[in-house]
N, C-alpha and C positions, 0 to 999 in steps of 0.2 A: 717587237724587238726588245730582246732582255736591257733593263736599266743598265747602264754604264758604270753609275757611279751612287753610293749609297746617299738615303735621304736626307742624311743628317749633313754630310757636302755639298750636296747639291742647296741646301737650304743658306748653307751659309754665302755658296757663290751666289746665290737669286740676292739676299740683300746686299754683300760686298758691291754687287754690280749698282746698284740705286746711288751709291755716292758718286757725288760729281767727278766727270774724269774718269773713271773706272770703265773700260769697259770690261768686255767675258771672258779674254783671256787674262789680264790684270785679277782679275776677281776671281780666277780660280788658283792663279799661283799665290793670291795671298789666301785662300782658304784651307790649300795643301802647306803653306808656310806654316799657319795654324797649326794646323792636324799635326806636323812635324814638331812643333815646339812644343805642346807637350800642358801640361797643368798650369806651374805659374805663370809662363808669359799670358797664355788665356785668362788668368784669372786676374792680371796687372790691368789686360786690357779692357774685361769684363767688368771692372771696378772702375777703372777711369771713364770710360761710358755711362754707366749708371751714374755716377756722382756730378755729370754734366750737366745736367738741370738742376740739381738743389744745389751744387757751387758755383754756379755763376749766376750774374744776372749784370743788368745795364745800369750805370749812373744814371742817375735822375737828373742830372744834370748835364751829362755830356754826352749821356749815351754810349760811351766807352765800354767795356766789357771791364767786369770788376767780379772779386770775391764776394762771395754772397753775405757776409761778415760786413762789406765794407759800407762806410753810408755813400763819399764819392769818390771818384777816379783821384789818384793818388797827383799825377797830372795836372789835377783841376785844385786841390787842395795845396800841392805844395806851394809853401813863399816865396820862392824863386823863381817859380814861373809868370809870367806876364799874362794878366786876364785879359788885357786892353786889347790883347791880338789873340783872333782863333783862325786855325787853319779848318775850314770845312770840310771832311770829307764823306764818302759817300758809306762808308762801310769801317766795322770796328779796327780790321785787323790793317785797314788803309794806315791807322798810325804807326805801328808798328815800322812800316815802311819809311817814314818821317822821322821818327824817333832814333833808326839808325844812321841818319847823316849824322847826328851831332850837334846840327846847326840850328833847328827851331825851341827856339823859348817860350812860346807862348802855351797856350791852352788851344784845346781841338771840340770840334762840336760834328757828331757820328748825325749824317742825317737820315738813315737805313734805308737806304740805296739812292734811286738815280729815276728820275720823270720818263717814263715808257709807255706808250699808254696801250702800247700792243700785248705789253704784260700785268697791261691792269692796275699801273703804278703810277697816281696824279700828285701835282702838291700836296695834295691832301691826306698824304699817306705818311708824308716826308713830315721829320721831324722841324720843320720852319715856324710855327709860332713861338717854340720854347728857345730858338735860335735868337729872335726876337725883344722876348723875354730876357735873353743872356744881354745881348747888346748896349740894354738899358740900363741895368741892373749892374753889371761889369765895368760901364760906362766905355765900352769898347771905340777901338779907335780904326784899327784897321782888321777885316775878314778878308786871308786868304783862299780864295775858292779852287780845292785841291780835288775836285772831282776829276774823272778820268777820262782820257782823250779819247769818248769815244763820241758817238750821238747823243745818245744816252746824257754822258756828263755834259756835253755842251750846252745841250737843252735847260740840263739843270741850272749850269750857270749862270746861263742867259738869262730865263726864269726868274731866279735870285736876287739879280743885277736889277730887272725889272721890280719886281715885288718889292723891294726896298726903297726905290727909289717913288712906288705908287703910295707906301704908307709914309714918305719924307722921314726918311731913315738917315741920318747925315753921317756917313760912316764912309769911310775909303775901303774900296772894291778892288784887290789885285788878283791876281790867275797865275797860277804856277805858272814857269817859264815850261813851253813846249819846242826840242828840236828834234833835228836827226840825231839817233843813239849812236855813241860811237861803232865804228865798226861794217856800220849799214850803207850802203850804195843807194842814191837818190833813185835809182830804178825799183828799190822794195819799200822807199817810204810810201806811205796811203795819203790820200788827199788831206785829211786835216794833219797830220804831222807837219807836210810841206807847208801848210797855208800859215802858221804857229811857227814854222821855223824860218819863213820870209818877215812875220809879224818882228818878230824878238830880234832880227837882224841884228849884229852890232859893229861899231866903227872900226877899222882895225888901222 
């Protein structure tokens, strides 16, 4: 059977499809997107890709995602933010999501990902002794644990709750608040949404 479609498209659909979420037909209309737009925009994109690795890199401290220039997360250095309190989350771009309520003040600590062990992922991987290290150091007072409602995150938390309290860590341990999302019928909430959203109950 004659080829379809020339190698140099087909090359580009075989990696577009490897990023997550992508599947073959997503990743052939963004390859014809391509082909259609022509020199610059390929070459804005071809540049911002390449420059991903020598411009970014992680605080040493926070593990946040920073300019390769910077020494740390701008977050972690500004004076206005409160060291005393870190929101833990699981992943860099987690803050991001925090950062647009408005409302937290403090400092964040990235622990690169979440305890799975079917993914090969133990404490051990997790950024928890320099979490540790911050606590001390910071003289921290309260860790919010903003990891995600899933197994995964609860594990982690759990974990956490535990591990602190086996090295007598004397620090106050809260959990994001978990309900039903507006909009949602208790028929499509999942087991631990409901369980987190009878916990959080509140008076009315």
């Amino acid at each position: 059977m004659a080829q379809l479609l020339p190698k140099a498209l087909l090359s580009a659909i075989d990696e577009l499809g490897k990023l997550p979420g992508v599947g073959v037909r997503t990743a052939e209309r963004y390859a014809y997107f391509l082909l259609r737009a022509g020199g610059t925009t390929n070459q804005k994109l071809a540049s911002a890709i390449s420059e991903l690795q020598s411009g970014v890199r992680h605080c040493p401290v926070t593990f946040a995602l920073i300019d390769a220039d910077e020494e740390v997360s701008s977050l972690y250095s500004d004076p206005t933010r409160d060291k005393s309190l870190i929101a833990v989350v699981e992943e860099p771009l987690d803050i991001i999501a925090l950062e647009r309520t408005g409302q937290f003040k403090g400092t964040y600590h990235v622990l690169g990902g979440a305890i799975s062990p079917i993914d090969g992922i133990g404490p051990e991987q997790l950024h928890i002794p320099e979490l540790l290290d911050r606590i001390k150091k910071d003289a921290v007072e309260e860790l919010i644990i903003a990891t995600n409602a899933s197994v995964e995150g609860e594990s982690t938390a759990l974990f956490l709750q535990r591990y602190l309290k086996d090295k007598n860590i004397d620090v106050k341990m809260s959990r994001l608040a978990r309900g039903i999302p507006v909009g949602v019928d208790l028929e499509y909430a999942d087991q631990i949404t409901l369980s987190h959203a009878l916990e959080g109950r509140r008076t009315l």
